[in-house]
N, CA, C and O atoms as a DFTB+ gen file, in Angstrom:
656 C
 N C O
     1  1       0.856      -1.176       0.000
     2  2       0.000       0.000       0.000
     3  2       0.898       1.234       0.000
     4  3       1.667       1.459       0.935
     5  1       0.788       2.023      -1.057
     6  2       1.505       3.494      -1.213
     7  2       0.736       4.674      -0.474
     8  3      -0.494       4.732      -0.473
     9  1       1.354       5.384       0.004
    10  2       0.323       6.342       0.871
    11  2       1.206       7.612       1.005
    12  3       2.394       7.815       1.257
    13  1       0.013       8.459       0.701
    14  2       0.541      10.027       0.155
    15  2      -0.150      11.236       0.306
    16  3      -1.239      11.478      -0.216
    17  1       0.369      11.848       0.887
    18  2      -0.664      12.905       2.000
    19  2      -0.705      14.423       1.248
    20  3       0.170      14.876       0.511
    21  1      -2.032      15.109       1.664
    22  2      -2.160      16.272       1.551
    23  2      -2.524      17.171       2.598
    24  3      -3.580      17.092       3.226
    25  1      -1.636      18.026       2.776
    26  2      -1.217      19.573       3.831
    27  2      -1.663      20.955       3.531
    28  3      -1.202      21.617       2.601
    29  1      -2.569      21.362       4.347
    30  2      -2.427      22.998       4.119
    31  2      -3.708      23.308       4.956
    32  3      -4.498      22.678       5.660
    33  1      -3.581      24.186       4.666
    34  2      -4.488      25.225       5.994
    35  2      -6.088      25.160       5.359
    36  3      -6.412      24.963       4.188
    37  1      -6.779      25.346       6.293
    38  2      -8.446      25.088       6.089
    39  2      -8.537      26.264       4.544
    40  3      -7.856      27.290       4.520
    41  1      -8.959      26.088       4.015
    42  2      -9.603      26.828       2.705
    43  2      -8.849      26.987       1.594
    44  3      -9.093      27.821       0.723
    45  1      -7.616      25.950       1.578
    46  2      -6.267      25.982       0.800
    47  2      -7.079      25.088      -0.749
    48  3      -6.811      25.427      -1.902
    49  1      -7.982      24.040      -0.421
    50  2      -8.298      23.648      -1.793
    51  2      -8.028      22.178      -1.592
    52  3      -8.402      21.539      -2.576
    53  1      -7.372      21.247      -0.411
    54  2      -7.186      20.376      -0.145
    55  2      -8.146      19.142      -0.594
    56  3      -7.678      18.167      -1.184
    57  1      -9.570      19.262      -0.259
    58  2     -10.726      18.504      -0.643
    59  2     -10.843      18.044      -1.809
    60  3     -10.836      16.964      -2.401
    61  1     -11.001      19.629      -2.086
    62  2     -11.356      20.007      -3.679
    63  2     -10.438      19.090      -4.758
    64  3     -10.828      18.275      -5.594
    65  1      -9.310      19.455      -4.483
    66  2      -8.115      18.687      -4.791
    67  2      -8.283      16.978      -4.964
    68  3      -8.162      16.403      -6.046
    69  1      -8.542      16.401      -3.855
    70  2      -8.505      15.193      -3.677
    71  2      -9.991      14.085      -4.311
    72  3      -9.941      12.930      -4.733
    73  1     -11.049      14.896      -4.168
    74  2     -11.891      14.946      -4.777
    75  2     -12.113      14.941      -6.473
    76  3     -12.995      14.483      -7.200
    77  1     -10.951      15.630      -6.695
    78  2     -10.788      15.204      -8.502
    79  2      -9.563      14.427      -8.728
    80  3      -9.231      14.240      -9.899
    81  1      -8.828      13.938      -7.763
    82  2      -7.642      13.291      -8.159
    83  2      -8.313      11.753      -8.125
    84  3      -7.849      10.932      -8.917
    85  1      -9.268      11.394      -7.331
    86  2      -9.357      10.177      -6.998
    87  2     -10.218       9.425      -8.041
    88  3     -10.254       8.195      -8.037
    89  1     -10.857      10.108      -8.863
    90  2     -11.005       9.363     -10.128
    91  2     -10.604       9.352     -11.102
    92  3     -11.216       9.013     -12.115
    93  1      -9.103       9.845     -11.016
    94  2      -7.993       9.988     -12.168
    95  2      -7.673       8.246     -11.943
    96  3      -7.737       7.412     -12.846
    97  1      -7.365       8.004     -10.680
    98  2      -6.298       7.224      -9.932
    99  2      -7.310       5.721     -10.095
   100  3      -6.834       4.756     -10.694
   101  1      -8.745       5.660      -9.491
   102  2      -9.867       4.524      -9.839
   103  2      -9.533       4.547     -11.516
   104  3      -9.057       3.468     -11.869
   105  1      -9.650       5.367     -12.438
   106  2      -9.475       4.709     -13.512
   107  2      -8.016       3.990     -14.061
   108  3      -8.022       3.308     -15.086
   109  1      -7.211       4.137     -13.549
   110  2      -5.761       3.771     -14.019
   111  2      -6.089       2.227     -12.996
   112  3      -5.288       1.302     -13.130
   113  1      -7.162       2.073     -12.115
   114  2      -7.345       0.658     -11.953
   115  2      -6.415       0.978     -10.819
   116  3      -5.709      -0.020     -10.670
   117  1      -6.084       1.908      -9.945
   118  2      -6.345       1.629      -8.426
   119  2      -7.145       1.932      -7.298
   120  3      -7.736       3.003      -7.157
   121  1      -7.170       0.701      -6.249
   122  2      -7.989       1.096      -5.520
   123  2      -7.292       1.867      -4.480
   124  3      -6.175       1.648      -4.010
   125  1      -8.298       2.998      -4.133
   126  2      -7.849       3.937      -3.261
   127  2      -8.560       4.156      -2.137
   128  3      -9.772       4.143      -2.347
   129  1      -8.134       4.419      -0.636
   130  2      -8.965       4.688      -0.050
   131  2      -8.132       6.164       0.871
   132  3      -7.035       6.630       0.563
   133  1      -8.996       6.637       1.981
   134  2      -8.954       8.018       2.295
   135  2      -8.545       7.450       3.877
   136  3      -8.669       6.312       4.331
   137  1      -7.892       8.968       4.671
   138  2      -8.011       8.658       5.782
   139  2      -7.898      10.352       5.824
   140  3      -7.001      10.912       5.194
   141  1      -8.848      11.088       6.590
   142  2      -9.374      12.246       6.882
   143  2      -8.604      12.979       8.498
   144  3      -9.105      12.361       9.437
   145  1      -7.995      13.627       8.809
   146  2      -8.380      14.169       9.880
   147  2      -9.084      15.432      10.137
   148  3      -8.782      16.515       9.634
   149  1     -10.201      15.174      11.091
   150  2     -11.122      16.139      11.394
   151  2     -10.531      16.555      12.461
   152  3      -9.493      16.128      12.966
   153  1     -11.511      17.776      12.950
   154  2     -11.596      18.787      14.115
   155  2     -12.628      17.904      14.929
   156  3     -13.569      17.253      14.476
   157  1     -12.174      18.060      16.387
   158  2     -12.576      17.177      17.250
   159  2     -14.013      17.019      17.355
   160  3     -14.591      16.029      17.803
   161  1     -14.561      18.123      16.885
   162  2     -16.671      18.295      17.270
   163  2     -17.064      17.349      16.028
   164  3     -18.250      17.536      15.753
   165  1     -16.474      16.414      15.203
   166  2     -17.159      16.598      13.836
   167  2     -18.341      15.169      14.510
   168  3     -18.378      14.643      15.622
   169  1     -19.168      14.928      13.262
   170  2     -19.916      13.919      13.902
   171  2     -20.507      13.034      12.793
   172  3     -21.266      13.704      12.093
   173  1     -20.434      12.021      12.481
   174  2     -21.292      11.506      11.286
   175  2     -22.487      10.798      12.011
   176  3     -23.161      10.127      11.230
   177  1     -22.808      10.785      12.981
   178  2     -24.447      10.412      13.201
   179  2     -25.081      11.401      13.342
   180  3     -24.475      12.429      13.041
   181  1     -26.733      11.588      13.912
   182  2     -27.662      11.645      13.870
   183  2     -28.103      12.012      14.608
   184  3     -27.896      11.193      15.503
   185  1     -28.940      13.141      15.172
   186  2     -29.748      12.863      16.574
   187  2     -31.243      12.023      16.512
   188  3     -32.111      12.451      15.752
   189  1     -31.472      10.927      17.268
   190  2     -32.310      10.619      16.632
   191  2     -32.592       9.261      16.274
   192  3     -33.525       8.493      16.511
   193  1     -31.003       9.149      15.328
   194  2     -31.162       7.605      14.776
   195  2     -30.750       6.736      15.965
   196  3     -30.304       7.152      17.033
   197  1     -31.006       5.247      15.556
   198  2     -30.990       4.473      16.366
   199  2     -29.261       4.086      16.777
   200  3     -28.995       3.366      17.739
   201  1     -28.167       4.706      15.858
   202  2     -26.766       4.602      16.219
   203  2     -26.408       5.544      17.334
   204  3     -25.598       5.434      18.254
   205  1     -27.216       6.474      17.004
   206  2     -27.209       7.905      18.222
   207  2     -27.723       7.963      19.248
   208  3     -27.129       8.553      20.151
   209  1     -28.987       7.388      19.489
   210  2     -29.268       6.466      20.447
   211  2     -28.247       5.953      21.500
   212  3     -27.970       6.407      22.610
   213  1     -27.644       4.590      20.654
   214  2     -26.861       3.779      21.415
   215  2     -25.850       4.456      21.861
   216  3     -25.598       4.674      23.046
   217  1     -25.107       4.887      20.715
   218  2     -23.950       5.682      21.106
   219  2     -23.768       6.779      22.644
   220  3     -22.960       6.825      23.571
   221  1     -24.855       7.459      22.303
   222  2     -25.231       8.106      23.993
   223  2     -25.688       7.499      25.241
   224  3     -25.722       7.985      26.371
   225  1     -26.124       6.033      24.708
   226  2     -26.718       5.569      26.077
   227  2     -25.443       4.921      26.614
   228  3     -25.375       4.189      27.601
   229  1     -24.591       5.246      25.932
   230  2     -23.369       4.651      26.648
   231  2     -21.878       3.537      25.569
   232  3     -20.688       3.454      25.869
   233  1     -22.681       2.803      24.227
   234  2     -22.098       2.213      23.677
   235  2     -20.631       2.563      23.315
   236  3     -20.573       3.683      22.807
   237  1     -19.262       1.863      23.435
   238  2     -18.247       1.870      22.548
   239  2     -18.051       2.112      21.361
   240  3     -17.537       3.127      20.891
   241  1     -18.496       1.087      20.747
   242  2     -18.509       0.800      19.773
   243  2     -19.763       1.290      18.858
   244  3     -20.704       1.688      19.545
   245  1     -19.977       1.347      17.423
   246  2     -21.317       0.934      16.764
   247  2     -21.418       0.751      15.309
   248  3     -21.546       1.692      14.526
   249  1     -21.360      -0.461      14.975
   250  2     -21.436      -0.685      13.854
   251  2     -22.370      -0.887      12.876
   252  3     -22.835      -2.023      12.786
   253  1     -22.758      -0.018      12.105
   254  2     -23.979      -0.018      11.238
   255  2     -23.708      -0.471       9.652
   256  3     -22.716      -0.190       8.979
   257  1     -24.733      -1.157       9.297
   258  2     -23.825      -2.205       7.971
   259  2     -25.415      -1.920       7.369
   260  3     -26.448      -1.420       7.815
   261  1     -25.048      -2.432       6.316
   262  2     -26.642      -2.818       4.954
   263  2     -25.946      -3.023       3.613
   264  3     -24.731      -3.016       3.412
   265  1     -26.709      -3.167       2.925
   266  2     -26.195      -4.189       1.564
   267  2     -25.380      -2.959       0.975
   268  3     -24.717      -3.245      -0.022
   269  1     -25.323      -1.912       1.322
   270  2     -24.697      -0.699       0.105
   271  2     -22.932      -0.142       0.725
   272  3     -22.022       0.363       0.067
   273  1     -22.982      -0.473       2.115
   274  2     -22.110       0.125       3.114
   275  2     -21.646       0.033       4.868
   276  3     -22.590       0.024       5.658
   277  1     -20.720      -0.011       5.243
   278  2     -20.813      -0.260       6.797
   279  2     -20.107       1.018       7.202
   280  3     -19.675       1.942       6.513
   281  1     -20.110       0.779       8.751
   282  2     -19.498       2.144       9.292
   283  2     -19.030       1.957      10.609
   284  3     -19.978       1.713      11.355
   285  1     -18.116       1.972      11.098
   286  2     -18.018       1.509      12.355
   287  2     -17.558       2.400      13.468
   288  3     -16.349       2.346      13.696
   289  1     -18.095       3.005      14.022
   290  2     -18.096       4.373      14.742
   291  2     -17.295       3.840      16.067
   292  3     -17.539       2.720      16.516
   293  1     -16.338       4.695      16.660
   294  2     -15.729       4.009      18.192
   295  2     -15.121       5.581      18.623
   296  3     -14.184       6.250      18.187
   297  1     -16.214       5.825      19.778
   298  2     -16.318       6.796      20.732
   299  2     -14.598       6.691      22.091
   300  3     -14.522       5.732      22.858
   301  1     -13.997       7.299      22.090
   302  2     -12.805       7.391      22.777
   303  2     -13.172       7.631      23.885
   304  3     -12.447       7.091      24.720
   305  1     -14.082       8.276      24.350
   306  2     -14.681       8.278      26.027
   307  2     -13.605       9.307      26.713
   308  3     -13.825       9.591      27.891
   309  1     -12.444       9.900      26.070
   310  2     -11.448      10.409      27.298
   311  2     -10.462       9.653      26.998
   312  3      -9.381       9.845      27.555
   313  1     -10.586       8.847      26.256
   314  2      -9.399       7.833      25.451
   315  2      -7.992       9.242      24.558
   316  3      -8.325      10.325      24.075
   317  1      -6.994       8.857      24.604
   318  2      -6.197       9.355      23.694
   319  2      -6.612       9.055      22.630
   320  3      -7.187       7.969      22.549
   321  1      -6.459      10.026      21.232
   322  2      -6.635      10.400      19.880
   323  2      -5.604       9.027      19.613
   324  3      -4.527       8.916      20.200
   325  1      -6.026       8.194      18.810
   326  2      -5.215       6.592      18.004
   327  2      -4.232       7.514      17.141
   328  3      -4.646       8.478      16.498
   329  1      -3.126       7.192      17.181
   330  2      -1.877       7.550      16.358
   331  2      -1.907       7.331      15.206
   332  3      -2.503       6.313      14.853
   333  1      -1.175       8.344      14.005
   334  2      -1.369       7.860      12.921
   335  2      -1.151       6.987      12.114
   336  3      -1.646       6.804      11.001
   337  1      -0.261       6.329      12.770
   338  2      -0.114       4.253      12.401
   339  2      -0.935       3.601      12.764
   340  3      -1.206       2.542      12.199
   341  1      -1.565       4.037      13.801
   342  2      -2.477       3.129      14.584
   343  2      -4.187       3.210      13.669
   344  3      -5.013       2.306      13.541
   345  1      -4.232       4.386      13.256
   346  2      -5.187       4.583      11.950
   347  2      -4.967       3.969      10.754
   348  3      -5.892       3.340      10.242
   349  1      -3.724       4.052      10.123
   350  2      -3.588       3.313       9.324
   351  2      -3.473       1.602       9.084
   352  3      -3.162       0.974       8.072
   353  1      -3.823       1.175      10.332
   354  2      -3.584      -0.199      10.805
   355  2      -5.101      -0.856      10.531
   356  3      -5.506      -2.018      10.540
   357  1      -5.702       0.338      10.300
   358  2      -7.925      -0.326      10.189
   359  2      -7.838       0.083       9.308
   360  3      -9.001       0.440       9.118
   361  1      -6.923       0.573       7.872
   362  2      -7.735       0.521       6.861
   363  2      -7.609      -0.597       5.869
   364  3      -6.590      -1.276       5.749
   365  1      -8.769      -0.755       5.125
   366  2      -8.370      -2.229       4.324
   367  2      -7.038      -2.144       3.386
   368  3      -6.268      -1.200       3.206
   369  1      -7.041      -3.393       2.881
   370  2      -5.851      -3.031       1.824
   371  2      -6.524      -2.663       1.151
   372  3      -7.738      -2.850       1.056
   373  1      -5.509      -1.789       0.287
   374  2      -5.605      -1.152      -1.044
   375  2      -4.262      -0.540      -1.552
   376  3      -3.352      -0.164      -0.813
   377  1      -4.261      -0.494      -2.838
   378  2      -3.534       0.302      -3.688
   379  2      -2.494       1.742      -3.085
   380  3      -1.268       1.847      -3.049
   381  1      -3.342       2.502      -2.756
   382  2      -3.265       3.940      -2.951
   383  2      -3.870       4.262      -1.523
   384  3      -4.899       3.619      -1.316
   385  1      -3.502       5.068      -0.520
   386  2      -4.056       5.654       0.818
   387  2      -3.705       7.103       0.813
   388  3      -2.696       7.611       1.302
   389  1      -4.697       7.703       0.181
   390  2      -4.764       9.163       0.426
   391  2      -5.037       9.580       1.869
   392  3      -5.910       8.987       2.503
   393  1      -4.167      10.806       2.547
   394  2      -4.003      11.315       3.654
   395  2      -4.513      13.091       3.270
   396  3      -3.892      13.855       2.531
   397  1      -5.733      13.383       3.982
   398  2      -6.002      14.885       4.009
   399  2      -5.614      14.791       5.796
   400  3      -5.908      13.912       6.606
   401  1      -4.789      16.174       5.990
   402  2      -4.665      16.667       7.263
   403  2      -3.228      15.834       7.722
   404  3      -2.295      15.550       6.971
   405  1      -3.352      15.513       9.293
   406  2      -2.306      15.108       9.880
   407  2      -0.509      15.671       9.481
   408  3       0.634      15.221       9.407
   409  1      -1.271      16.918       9.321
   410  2       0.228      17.733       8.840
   411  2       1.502      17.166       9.213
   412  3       2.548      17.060       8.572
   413  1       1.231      16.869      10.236
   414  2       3.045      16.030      10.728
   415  2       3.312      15.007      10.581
   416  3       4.312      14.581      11.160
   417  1       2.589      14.207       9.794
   418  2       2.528      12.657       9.766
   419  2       4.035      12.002       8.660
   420  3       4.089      12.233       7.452
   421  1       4.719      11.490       9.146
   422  2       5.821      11.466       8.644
   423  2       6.010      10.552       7.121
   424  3       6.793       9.616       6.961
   425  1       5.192      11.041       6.233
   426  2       4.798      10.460       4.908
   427  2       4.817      11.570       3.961
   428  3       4.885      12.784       4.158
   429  1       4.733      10.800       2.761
   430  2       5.134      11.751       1.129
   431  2       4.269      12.787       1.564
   432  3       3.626      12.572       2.591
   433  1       4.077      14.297       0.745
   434  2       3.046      15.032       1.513
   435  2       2.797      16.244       0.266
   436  3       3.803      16.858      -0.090
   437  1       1.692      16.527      -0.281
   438  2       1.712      17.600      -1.015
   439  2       1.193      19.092      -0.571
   440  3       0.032      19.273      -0.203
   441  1       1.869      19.822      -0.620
   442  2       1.808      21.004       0.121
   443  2       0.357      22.142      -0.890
   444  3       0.396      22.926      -1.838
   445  1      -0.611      21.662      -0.081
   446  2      -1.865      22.534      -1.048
   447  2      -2.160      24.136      -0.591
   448  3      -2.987      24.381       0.287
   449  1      -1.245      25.414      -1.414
   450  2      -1.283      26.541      -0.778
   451  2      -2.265      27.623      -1.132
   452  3      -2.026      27.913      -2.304
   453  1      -2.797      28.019      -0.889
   454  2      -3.455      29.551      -1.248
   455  2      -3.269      30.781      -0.731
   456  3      -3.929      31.019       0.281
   457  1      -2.250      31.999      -1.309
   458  2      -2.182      32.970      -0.920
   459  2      -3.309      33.410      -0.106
   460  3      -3.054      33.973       0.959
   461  1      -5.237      33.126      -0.668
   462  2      -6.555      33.899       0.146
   463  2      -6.222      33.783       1.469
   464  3      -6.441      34.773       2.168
   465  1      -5.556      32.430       2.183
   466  2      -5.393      31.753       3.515
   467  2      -4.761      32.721       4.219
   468  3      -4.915      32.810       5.437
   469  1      -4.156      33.364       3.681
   470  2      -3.260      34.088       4.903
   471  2      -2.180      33.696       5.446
   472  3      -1.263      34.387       5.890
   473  1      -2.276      32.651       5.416
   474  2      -1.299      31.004       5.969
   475  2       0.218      31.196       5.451
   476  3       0.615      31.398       4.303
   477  1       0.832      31.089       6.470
   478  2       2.475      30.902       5.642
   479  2       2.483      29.214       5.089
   480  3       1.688      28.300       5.310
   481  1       3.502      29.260       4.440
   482  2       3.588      27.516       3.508
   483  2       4.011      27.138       4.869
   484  3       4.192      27.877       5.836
   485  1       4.134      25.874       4.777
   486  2       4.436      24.708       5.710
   487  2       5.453      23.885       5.588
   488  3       5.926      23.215       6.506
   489  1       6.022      23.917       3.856
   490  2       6.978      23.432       3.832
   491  2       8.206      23.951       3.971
   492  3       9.103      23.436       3.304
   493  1       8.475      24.907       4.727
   494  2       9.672      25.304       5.300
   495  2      10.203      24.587       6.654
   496  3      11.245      24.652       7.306
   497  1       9.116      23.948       6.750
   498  2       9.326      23.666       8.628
   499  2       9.083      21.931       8.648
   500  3       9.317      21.318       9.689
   501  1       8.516      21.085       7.201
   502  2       8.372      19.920       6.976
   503  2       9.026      19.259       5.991
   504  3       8.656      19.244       4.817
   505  1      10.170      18.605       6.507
   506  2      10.652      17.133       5.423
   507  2      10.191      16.802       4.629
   508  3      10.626      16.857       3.479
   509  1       8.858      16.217       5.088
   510  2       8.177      15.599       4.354
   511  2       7.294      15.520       3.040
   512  3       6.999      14.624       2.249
   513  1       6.907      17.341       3.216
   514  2       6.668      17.687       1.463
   515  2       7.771      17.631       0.585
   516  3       8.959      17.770       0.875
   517  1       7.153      17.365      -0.755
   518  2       7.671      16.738      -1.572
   519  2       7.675      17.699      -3.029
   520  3       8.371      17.883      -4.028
   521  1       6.200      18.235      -2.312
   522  2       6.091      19.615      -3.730
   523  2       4.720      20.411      -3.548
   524  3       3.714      19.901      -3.053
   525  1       4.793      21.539      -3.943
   526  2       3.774      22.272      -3.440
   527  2       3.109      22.601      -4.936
   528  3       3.653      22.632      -6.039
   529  1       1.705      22.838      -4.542
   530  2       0.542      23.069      -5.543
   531  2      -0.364      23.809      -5.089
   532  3      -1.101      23.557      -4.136
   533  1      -0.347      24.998      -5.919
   534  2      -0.652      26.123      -5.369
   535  2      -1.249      27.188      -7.506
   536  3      -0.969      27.090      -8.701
   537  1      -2.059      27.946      -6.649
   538  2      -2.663      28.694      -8.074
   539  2      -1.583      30.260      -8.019
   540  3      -2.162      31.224      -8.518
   541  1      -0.487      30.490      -7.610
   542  2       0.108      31.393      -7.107
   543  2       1.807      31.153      -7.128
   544  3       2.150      30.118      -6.556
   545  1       2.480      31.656      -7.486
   546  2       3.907      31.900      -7.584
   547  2       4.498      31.847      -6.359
   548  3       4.426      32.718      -5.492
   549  1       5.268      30.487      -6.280
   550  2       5.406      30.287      -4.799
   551  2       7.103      30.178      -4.998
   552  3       7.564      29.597      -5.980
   553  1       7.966      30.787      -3.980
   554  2       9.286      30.794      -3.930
   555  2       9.792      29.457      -3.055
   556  3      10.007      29.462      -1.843
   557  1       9.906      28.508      -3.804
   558  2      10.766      27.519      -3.130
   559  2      11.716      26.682      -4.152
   560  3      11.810      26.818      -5.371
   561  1      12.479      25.661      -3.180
   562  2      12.897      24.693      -4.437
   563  2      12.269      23.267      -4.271
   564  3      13.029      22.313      -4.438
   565  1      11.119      23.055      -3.998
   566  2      10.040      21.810      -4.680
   567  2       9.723      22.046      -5.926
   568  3       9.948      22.973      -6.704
   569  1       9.192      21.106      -5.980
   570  2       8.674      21.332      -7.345
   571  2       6.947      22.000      -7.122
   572  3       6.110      21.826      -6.237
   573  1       6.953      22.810      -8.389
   574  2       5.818      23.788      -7.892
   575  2       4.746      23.223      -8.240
   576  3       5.071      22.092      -7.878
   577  1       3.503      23.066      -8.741
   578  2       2.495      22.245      -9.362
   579  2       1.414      23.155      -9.462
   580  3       0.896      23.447      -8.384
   581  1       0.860      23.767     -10.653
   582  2      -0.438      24.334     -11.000
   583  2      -2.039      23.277     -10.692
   584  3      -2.686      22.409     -11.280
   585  1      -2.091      24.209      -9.120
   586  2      -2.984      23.483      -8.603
   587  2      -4.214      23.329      -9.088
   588  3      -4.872      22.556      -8.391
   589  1      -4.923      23.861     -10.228
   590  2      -5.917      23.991     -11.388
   591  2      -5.940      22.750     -12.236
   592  3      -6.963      22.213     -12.660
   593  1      -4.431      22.263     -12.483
   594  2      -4.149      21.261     -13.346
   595  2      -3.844      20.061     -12.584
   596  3      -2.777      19.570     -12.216
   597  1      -5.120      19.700     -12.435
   598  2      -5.651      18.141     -11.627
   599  2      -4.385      17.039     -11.879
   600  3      -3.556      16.560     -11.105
   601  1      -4.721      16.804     -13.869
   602  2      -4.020      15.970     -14.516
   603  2      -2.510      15.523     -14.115
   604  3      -1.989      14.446     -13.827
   605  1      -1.867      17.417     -14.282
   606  2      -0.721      17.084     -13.871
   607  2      -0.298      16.557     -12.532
   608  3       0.581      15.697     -12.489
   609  1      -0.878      17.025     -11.395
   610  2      -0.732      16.566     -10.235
   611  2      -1.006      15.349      -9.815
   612  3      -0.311      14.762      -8.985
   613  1      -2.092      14.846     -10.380
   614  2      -1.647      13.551     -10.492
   615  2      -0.900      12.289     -10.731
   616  3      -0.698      11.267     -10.075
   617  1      -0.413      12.918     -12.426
   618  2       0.977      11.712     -12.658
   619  2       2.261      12.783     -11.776
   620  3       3.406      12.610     -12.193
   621  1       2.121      13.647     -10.826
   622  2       2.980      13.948     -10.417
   623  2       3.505      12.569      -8.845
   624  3       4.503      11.898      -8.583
   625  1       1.900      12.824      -8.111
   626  2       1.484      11.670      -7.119
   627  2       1.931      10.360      -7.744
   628  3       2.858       9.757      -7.204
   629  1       1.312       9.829      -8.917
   630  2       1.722       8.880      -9.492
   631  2       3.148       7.967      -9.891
   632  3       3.493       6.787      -9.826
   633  1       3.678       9.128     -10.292
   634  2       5.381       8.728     -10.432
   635  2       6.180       9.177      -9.285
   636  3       7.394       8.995      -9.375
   637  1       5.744       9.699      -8.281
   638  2       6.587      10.036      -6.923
   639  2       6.627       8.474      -5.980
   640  3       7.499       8.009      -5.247
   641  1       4.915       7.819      -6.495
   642  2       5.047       6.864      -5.985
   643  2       5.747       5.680      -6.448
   644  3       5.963       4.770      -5.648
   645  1       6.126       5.597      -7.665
   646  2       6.340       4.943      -8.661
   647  2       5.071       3.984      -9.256
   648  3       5.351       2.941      -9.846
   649  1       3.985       4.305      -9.109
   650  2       2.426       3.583      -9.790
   651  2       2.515       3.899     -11.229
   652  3       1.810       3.284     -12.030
   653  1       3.344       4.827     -11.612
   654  2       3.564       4.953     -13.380
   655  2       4.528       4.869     -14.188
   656  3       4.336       5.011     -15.396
């Protein structure tokens, strides 16, 4: 499994980004899957449903399945945040493991910038980027990537990993 992360500050284009790369990558016939880090409030249940329910009446765990999809929700209680190996240890195999967030996570990393952000780059202070992509004239020595041009950034991901 090759795994290759994307960095940058909330409104940098990161999503957006990953969101059109990943059916560049399904058609070249790999499978890809995601690993997200959120902000601590986020929530994918319900008030209401019967997972939300359980989940508040006390449950660990909750796993909700049906013929289209499963989901397996696990509440930390006061638990430490699982490390980012320790995340990558539940996901299935696959091909390709796209990383949004976990800025420090010590993996390939594409630096997604937008002057609007305000944000200084990140790769001054991280190893681990590899090249920045950005709609804006950025002074470094990565390689720069016209973040508009999906295509290219992709066989950029692609041959960094060696998948091309």
């Amino acid at each position: 499994m090759k795994t290759f992360g994307f960095a940058g500050w909330s409104g940098s284009g990161k999503t957006t980004l990953i969101e059109q790369l990943i059916p560049r990558f399904v058609k070249r016939g790999l499978r890809v899957s995601l690993i997200k880090h959120a902000h601590h409030t986020f929530d994918v249940d319900h008030p209401g449903k019967d997972s939300y329910r359980h989940r508040h009446a006390g449950a660990s765990e909750i796993l909700v399945t049906s013929s289209r999809r499963w989901v397996l929700m696990h509440e930390l209680r006061g638990a430490q945040e699982p490390s980012f190996d320790e995340q990558v240890k539940r996901i299935s195999p696959c091909d390709l493991l796209l990383v949004e967030g976990f800025k420090f996570a010590p993996i390939p990393k594409l630096e997604v910038w937008r002057a609007e952000t305000g944000e200084p780059l990140l790769h001054p202070n991280d190893p681990h980027i590899v090249a920045v992509a950005s709609d804006a004239k950025v002074e470094t020595r990565l390689p720069l990537l016209n973040l508009n041009d999906v295509e290219a950034v992709s066989i950029f991901v692609l041959k960094h990993l060696k998948l091309a």
